[in-house]
Biopython code that builds the backbone (N, CA, C, O; Angstrom):
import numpy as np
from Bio.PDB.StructureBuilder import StructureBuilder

atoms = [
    (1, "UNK", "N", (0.840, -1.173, 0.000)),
    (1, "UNK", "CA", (0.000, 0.000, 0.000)),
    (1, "UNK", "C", (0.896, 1.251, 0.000)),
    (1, "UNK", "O", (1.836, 1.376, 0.786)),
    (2, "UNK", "N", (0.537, 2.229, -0.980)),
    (2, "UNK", "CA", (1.463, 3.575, -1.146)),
    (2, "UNK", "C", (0.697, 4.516, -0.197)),
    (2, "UNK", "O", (-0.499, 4.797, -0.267)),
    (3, "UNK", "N", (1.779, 5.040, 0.883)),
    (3, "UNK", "CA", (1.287, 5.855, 2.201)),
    (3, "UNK", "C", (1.068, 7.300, 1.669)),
    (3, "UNK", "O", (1.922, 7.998, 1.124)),
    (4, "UNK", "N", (-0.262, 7.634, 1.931)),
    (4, "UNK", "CA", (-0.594, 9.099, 1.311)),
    (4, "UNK", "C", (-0.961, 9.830, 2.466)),
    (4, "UNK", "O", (-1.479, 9.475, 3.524)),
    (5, "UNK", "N", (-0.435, 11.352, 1.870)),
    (5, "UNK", "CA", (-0.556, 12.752, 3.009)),
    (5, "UNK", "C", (-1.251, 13.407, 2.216)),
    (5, "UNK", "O", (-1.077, 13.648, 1.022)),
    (6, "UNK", "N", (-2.342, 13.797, 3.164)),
    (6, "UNK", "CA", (-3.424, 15.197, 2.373)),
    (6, "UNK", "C", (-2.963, 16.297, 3.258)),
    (6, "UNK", "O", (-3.501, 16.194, 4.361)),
    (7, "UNK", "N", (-2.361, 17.059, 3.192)),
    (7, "UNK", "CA", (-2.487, 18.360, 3.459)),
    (7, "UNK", "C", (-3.295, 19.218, 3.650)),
    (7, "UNK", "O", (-2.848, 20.195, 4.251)),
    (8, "UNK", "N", (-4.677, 19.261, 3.285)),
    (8, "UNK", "CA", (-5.696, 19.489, 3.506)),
    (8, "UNK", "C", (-5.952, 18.710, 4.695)),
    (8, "UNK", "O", (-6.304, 19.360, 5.679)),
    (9, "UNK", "N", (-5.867, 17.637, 4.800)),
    (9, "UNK", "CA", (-6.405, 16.588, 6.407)),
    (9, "UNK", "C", (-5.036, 16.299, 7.156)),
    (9, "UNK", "O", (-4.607, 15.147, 7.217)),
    (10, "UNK", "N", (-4.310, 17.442, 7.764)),
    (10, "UNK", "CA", (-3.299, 16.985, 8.560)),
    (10, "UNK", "C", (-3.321, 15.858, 9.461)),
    (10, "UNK", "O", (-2.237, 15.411, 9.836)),
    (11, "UNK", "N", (-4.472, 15.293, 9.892)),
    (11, "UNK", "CA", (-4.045, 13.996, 10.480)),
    (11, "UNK", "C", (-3.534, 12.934, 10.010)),
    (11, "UNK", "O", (-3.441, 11.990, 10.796)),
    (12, "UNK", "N", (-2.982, 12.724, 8.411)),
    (12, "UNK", "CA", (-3.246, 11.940, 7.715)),
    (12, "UNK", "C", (-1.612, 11.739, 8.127)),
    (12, "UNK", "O", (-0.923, 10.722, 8.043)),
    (13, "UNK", "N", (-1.225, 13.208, 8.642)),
    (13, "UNK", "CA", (0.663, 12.891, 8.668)),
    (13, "UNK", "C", (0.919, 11.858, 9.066)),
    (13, "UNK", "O", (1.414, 10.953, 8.394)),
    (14, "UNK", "N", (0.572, 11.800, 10.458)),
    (14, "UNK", "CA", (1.289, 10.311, 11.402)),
    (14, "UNK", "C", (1.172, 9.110, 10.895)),
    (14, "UNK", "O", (2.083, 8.308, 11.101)),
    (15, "UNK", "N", (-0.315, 8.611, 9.892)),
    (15, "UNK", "CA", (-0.283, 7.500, 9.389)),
    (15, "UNK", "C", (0.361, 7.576, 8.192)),
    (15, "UNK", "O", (0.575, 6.468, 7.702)),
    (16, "UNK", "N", (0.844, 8.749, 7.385)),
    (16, "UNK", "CA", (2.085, 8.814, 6.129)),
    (16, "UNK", "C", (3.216, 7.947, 6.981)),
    (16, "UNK", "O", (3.414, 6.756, 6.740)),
    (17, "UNK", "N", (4.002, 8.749, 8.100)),
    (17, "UNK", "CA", (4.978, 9.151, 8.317)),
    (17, "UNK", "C", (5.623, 7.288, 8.773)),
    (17, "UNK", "O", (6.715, 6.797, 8.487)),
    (18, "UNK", "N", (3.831, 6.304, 9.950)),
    (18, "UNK", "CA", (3.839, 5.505, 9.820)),
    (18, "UNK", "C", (4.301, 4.196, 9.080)),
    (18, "UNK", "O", (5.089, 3.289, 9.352)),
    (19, "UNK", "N", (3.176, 4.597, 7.653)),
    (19, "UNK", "CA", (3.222, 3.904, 6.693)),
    (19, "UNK", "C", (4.774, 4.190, 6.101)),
    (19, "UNK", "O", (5.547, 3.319, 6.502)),
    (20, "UNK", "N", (5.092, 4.689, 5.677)),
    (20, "UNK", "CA", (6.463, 5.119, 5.023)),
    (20, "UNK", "C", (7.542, 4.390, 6.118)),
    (20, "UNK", "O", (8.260, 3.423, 5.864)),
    (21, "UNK", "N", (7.489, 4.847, 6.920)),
    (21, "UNK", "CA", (8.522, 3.905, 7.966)),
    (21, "UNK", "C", (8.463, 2.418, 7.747)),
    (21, "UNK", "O", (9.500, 1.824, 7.454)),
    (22, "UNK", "N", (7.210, 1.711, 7.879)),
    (22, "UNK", "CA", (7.001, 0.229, 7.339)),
    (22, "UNK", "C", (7.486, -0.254, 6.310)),
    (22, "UNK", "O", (7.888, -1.415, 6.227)),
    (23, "UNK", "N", (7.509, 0.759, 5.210)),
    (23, "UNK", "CA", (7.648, 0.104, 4.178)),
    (23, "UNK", "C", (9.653, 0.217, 3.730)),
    (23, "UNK", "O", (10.309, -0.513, 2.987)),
    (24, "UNK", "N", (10.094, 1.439, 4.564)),
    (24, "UNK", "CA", (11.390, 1.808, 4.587)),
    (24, "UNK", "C", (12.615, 0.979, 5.512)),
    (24, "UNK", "O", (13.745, 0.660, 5.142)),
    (25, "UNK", "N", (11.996, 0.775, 6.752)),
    (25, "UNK", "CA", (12.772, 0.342, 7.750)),
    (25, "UNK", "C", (13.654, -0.714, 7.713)),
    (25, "UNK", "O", (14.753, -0.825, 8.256)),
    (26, "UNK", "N", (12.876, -1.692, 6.812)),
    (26, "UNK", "CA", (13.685, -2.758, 6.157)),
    (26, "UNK", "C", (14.903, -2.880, 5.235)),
    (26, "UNK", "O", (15.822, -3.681, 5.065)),
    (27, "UNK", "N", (14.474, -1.683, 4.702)),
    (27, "UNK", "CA", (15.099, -1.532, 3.459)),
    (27, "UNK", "C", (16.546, -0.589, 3.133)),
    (27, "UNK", "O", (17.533, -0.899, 2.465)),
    (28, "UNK", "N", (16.219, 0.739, 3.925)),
    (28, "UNK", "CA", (16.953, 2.031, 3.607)),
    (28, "UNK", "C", (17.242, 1.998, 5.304)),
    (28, "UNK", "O", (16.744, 1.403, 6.259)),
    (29, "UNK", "N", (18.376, 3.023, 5.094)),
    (29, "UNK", "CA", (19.446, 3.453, 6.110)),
    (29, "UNK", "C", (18.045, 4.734, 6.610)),
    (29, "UNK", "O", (16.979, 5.020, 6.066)),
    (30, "UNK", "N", (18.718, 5.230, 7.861)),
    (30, "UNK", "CA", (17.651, 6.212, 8.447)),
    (30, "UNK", "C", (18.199, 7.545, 7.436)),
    (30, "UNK", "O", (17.341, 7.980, 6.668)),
    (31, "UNK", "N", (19.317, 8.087, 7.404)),
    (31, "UNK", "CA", (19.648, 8.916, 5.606)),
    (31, "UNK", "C", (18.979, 8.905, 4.614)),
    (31, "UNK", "O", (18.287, 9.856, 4.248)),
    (32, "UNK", "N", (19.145, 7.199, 3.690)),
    (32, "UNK", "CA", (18.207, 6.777, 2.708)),
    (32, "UNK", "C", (16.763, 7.011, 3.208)),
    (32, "UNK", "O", (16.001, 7.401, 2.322)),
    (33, "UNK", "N", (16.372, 6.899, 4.098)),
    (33, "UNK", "CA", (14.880, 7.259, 4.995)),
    (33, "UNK", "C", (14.448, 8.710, 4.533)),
    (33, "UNK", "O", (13.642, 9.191, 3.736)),
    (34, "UNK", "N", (15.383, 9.159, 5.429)),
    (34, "UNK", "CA", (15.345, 10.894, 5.694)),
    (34, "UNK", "C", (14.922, 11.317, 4.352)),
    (34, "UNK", "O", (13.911, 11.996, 4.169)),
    (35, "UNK", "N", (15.797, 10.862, 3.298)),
    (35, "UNK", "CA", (15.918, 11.446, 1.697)),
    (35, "UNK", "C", (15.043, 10.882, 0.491)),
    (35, "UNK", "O", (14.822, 11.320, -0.638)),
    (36, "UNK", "N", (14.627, 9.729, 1.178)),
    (36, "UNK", "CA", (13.222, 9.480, 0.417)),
    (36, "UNK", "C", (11.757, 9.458, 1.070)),
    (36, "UNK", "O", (10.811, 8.716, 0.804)),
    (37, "UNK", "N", (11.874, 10.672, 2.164)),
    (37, "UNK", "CA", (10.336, 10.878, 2.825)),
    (37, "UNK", "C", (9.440, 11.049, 1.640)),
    (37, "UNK", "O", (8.376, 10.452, 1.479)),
    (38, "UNK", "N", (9.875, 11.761, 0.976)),
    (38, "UNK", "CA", (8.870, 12.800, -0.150)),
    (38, "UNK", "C", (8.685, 12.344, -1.235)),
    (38, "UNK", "O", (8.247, 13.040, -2.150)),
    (39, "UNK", "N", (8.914, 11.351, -1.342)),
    (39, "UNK", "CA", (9.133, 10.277, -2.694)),
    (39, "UNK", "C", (7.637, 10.360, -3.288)),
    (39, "UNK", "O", (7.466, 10.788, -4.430)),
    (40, "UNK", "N", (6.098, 9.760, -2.142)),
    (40, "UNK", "CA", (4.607, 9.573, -2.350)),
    (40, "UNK", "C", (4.122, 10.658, -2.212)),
    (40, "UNK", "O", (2.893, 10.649, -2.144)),
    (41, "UNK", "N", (4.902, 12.200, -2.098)),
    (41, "UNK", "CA", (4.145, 13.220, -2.112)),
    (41, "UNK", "C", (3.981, 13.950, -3.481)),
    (41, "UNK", "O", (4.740, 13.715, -4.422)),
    (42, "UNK", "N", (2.941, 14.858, -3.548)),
    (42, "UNK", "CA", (2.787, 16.003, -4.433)),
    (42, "UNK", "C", (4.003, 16.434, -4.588)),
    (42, "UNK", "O", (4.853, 16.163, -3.740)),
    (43, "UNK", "N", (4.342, 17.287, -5.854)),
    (43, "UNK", "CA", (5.385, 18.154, -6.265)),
    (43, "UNK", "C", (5.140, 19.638, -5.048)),
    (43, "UNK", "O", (6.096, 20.369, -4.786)),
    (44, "UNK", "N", (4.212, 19.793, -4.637)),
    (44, "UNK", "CA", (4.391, 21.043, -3.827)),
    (44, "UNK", "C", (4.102, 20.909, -2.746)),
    (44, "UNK", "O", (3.978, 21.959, -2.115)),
    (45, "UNK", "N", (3.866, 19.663, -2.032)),
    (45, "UNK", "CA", (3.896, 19.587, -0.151)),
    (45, "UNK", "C", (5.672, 18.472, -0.802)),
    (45, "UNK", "O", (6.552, 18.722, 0.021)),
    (46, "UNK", "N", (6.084, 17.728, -1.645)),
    (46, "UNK", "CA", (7.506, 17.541, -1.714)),
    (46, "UNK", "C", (8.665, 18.772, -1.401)),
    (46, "UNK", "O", (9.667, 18.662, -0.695)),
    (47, "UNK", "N", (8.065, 20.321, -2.373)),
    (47, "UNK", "CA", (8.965, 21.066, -2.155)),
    (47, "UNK", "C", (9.277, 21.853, -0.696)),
    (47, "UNK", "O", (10.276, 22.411, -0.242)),
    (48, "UNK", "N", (7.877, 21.608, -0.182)),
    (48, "UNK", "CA", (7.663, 22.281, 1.299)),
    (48, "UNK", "C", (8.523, 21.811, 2.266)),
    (48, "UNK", "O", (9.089, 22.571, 3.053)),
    (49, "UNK", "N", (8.677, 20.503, 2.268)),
    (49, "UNK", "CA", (9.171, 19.143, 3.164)),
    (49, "UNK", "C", (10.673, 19.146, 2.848)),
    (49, "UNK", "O", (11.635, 18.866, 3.564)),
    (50, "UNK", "N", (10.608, 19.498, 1.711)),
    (50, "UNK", "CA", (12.702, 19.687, 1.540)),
    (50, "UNK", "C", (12.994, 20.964, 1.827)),
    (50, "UNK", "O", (14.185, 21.170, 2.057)),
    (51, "UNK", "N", (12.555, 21.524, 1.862)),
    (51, "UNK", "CA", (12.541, 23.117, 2.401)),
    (51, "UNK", "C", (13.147, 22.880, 3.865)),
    (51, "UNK", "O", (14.286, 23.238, 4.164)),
    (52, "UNK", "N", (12.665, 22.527, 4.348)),
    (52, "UNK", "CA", (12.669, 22.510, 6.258)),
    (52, "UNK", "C", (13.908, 22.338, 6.352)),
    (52, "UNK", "O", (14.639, 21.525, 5.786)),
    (53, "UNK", "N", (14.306, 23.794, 7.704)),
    (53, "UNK", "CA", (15.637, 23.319, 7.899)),
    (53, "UNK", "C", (16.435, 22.036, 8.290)),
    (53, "UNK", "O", (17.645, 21.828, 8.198)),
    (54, "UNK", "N", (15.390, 21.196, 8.771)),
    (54, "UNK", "CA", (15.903, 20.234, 9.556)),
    (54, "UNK", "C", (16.173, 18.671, 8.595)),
    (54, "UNK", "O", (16.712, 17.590, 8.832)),
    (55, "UNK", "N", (15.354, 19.389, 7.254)),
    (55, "UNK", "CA", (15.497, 18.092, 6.311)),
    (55, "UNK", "C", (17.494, 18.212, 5.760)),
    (55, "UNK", "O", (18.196, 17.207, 5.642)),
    (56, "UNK", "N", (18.032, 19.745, 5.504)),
    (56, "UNK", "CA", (18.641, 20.089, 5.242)),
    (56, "UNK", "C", (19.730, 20.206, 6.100)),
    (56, "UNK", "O", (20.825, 19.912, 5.621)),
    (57, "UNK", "N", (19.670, 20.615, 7.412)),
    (57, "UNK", "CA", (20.856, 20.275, 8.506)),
    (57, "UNK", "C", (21.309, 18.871, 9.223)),
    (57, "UNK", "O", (22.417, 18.503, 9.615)),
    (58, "UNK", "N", (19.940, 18.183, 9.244)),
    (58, "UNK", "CA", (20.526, 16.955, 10.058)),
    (58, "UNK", "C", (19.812, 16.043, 8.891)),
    (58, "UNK", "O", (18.641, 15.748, 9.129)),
    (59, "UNK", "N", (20.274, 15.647, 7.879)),
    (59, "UNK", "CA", (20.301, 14.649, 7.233)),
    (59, "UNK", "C", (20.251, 13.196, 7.571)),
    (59, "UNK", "O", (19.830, 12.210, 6.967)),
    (60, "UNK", "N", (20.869, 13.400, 8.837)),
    (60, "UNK", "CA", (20.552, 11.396, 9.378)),
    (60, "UNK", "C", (19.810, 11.590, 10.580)),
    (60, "UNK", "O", (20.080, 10.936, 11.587)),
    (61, "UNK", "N", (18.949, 12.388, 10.558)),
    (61, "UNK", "CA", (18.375, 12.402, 12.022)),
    (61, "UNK", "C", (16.595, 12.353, 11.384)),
    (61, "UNK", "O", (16.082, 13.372, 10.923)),
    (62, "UNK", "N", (15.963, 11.236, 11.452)),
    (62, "UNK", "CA", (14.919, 11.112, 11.224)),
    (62, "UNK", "C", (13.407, 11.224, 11.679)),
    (62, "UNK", "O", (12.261, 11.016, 11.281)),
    (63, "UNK", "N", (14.421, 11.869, 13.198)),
    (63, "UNK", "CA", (13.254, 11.712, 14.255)),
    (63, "UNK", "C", (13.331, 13.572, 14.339)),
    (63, "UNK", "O", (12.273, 14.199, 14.299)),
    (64, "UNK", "N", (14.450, 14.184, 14.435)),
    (64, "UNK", "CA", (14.363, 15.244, 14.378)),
    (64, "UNK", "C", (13.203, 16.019, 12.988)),
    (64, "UNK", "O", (12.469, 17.006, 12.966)),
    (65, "UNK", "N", (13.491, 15.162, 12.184)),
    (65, "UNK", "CA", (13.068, 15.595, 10.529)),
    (65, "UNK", "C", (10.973, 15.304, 11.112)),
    (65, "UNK", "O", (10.068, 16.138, 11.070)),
    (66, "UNK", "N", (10.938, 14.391, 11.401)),
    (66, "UNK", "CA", (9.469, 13.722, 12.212)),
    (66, "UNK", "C", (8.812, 15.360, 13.098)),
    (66, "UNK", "O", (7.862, 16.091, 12.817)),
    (67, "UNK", "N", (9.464, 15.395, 13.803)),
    (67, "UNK", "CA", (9.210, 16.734, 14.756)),
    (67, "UNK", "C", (8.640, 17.278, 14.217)),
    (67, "UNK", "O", (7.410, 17.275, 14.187)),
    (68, "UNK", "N", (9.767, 18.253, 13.308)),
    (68, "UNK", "CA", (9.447, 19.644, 11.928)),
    (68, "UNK", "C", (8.440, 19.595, 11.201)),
    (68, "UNK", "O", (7.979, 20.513, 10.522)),
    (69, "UNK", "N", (8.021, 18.437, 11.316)),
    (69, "UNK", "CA", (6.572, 18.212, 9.995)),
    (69, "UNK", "C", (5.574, 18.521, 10.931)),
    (69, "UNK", "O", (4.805, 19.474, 10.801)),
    (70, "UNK", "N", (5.571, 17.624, 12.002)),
    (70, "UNK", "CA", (4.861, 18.118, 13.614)),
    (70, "UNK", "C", (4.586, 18.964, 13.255)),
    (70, "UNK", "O", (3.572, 19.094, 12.569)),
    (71, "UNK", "N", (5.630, 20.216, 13.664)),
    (71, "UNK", "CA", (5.570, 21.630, 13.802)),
    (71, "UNK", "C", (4.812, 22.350, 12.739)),
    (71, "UNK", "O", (4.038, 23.294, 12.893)),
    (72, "UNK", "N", (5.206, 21.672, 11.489)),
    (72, "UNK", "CA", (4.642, 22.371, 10.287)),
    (72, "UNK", "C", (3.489, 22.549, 10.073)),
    (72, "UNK", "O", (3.023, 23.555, 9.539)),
    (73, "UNK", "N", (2.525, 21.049, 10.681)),
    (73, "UNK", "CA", (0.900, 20.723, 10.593)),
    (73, "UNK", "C", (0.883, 20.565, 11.846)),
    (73, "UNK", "O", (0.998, 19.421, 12.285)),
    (74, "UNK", "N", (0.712, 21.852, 12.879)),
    (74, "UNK", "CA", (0.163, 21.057, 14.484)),
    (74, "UNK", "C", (-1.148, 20.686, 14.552)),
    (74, "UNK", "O", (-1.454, 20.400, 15.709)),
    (75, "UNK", "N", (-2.045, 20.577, 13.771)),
    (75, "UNK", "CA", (-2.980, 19.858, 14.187)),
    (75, "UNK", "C", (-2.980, 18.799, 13.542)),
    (75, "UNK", "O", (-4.123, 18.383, 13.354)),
    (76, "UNK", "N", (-1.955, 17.995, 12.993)),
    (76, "UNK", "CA", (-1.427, 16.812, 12.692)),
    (76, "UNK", "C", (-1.463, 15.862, 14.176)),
    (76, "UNK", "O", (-1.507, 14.634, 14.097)),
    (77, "UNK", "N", (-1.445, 16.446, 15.281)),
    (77, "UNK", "CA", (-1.331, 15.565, 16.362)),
    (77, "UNK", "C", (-2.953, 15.336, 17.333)),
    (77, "UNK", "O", (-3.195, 14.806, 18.418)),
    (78, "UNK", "N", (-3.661, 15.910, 16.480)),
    (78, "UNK", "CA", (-5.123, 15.363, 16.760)),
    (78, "UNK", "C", (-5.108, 14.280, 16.814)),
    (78, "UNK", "O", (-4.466, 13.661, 15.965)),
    (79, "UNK", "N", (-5.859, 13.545, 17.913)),
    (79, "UNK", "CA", (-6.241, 12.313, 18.008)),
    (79, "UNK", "C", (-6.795, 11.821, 16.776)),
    (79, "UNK", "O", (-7.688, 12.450, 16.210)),
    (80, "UNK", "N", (-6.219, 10.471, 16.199)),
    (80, "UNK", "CA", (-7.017, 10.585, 14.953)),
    (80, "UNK", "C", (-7.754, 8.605, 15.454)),
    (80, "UNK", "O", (-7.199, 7.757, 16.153)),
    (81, "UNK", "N", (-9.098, 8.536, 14.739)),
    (81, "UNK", "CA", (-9.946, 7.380, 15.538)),
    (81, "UNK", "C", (-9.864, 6.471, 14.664)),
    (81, "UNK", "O", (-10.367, 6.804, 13.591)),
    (82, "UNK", "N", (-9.329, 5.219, 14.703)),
    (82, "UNK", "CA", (-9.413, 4.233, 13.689)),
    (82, "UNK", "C", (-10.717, 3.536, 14.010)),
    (82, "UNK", "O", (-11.511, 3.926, 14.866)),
    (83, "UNK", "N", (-10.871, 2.415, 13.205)),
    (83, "UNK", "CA", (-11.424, 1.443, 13.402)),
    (83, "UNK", "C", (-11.902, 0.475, 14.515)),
    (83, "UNK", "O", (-12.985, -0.015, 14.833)),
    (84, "UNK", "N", (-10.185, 0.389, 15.128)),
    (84, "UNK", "CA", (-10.308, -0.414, 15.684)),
    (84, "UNK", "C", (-10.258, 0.146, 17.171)),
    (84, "UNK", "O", (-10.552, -0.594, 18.110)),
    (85, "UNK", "N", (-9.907, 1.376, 17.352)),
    (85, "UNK", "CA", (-10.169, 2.038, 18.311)),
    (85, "UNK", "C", (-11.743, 2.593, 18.872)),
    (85, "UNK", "O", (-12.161, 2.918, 19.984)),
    (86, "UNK", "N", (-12.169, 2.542, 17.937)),
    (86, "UNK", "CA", (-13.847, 2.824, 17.669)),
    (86, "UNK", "C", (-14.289, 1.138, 18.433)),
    (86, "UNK", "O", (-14.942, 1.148, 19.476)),
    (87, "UNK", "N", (-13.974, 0.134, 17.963)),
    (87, "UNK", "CA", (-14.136, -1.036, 18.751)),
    (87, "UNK", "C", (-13.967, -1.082, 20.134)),
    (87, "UNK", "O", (-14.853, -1.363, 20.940)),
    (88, "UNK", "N", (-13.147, -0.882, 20.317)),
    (88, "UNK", "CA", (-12.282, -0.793, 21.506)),
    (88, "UNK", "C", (-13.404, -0.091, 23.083)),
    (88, "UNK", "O", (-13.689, -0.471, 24.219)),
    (89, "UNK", "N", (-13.652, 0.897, 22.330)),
    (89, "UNK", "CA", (-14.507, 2.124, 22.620)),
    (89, "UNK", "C", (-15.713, 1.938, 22.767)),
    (89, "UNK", "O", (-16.337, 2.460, 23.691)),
    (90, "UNK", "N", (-16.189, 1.256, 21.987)),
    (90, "UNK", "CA", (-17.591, 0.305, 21.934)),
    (90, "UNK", "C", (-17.493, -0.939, 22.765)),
    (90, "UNK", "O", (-18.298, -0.951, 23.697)),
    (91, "UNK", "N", (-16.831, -1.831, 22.684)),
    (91, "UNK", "CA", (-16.485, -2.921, 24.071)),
    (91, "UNK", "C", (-16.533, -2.457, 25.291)),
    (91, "UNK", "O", (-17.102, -3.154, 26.131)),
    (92, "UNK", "N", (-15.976, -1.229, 25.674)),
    (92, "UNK", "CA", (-15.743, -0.661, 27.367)),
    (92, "UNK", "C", (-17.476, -0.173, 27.067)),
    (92, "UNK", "O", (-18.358, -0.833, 27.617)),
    (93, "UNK", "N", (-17.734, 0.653, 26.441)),
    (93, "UNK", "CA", (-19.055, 1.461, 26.846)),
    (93, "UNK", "C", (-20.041, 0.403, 27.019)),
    (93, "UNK", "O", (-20.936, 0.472, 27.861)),
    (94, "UNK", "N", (-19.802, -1.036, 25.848)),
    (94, "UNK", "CA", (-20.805, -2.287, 26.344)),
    (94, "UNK", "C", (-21.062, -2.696, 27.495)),
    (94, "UNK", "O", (-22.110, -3.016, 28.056)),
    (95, "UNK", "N", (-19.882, -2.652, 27.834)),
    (95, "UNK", "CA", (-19.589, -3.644, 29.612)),
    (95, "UNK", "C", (-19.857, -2.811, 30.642)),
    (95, "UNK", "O", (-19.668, -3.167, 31.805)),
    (96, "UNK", "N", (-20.306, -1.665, 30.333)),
    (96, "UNK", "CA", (-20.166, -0.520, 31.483)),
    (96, "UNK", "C", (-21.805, -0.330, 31.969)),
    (96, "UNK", "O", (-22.683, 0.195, 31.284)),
    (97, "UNK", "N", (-21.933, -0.790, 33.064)),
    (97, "UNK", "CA", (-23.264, -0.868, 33.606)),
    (97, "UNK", "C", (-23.699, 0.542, 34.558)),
    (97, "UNK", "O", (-23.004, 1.100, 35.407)),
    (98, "UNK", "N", (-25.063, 0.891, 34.110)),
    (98, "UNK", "CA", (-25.455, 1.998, 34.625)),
    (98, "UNK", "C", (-26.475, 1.699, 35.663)),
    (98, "UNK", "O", (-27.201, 0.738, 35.409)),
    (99, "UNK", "N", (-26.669, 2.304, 36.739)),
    (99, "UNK", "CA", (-27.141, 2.044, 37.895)),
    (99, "UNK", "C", (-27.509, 3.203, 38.395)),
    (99, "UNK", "O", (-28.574, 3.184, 39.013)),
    (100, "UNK", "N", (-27.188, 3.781, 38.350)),
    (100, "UNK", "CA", (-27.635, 5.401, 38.702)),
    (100, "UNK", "C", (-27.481, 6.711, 37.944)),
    (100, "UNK", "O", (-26.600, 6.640, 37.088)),
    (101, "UNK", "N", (-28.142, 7.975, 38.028)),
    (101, "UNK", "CA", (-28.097, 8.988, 37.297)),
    (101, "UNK", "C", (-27.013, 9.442, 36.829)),
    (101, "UNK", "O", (-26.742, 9.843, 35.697)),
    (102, "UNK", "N", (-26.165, 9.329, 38.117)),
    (102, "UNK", "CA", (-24.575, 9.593, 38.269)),
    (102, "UNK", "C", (-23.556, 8.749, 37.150)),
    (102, "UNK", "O", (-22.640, 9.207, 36.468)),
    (103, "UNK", "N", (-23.951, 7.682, 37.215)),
    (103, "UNK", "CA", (-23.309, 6.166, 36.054)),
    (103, "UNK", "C", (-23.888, 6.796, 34.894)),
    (103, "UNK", "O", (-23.013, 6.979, 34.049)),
    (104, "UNK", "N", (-25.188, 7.256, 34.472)),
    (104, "UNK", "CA", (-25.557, 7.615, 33.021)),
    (104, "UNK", "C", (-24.880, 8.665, 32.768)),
    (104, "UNK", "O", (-24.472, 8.699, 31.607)),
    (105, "UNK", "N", (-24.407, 10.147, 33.859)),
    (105, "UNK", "CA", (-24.176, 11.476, 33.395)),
    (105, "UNK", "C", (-22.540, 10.992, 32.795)),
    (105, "UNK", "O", (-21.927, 11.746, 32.039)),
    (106, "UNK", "N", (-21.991, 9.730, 33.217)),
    (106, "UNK", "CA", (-20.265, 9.580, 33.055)),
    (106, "UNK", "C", (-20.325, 8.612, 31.965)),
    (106, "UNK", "O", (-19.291, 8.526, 31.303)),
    (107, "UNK", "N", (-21.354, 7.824, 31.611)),
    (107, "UNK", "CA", (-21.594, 7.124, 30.569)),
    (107, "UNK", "C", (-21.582, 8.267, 28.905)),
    (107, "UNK", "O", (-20.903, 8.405, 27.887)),
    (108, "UNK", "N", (-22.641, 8.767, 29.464)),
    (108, "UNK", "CA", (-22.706, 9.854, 28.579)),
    (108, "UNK", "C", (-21.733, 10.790, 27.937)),
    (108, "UNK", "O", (-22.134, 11.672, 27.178)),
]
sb = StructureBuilder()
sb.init_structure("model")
sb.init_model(0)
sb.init_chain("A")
sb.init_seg("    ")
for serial, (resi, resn, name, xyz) in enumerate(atoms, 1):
    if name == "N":
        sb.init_residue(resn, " ", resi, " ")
    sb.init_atom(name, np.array(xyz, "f"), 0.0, 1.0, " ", f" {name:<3s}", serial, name[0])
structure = sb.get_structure()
């Protein structure tokens, strides 16, 4: 699966940044990493992303380079709800027995 970033939907970063790591980690050096983030992007969130100082000063630092994008889209770090977290979420609220007004107002 090719890991896509909308820019328009900054939450989409962490599961790019995710996906791209999966498919890299095996393969490429954290450098080779660093230098092919932008490979599945647009020509103009690519030029944005090589722009950053940090793509450009620390070249083998991948976690630093991770940050800067952070920074770039902060509401990239919105909780974002999968699937299976939605499950998850639905199992506890199943099991959770209400007994009083007080149990419904925290249910709620």
């Amino acid at each position: 699966m090719v890991p896509h970033f909308d820019p328009q939907n900054p939450s989409t970063l962490g599961t790019y940044l995710s996906d791209y790591e999966s498919l890299a980690a095996t393969q490429l050096t954290q450098c080779e990493q660093l230098a092919q983030s932008t490979y599945y992007l647009t020509k103009e969130d690519k030029d944005d992303w090589e722009n950053l100082p940090e793509i450009i000063a620390t070249l083998k630092d991948w976690d630093a380079f991770k940050e800067a994008l952070f920074r770039e889209y902060p509401s990239a770090r919105k909780p974002f709800v999968s699937s299976a977290n939605l499950e998850v979420f639905s199992e506890e609220k199943y099991k959770q027995e209400i007994h009083t007004l007080n149990d419904y107002a925290l249910f709620h």
